[in-house]
Steps between C-alpha positions, in 0.01 A plus 500: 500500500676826458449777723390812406438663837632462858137366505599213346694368792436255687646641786260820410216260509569385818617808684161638364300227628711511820394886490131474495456203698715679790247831407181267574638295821579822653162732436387269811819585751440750819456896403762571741783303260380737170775742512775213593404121438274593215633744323857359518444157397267644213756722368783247500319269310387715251858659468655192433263542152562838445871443487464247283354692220762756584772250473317352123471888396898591601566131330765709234748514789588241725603667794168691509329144421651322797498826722110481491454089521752545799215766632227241406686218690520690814128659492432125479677407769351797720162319360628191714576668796188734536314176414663293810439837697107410436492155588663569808250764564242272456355674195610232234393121578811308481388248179440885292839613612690163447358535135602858442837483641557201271366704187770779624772277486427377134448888381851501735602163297392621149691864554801341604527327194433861297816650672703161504421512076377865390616464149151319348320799661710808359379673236792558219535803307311571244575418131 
């Protein structure tokens, strides 16, 4: 399949799904955790997306490429932490965050192989 847009991706597809399935689990935690919990663990996961387009658009230049999938990688590793944060808080059942966490470490899994092997990704210049 060739890929046309960081939408493409699997690890896109994932760190979407990851995204909005963190954005629906938490509409149901405490008011008094919208500011921290919430909002951190929302924006983290979203971010790691974000920076992925970022990294597909700046694709011409390798350093800016793996610059931005070195952002994703740690926005989804924040995702992992503020996600243990919940279950210890008692806001995220244990079975919901044991399947999360393991969907973070293949977005992890699948960006580690991006920055291990950027050269199928980057875009060369044009004719």
């Amino acid at each position: 399949m060739k890929i046309f847009s960081a939408k493409d991706l699997d690890a896109y597809r994932l760190a979407y799904s990851l995204a909005m399935e963190i954005f629906r689990l938490s509409k149901k935690w405490p008011a008094e955790e919208k500011y921290s919990l919430t909002d951190q663990v929302r924006r983290s996961s979203r971010s790691v997306c974000a920076n992925m387009r970022e990294a597909w658009a700046k694709r011409r230049y390798e350093a800016h490429f793996m610059s931005k999938l070195t952002d994703c990688d740690g926005e989804n590793s924040e995702t992992d932490t503020w996600l243990d944060f919940a279950r210890d808080g008692g806001y995220l059942p244990s079975a919901d965050h044991k399947r999360l966490t393991a969907d973070c470490k293949r977005v992890g899994a699948m960006l580690g192989g991006m920055l291990r092997n950027p050269a199928p990704f980057l875009k060369g210049d044009p004719p």
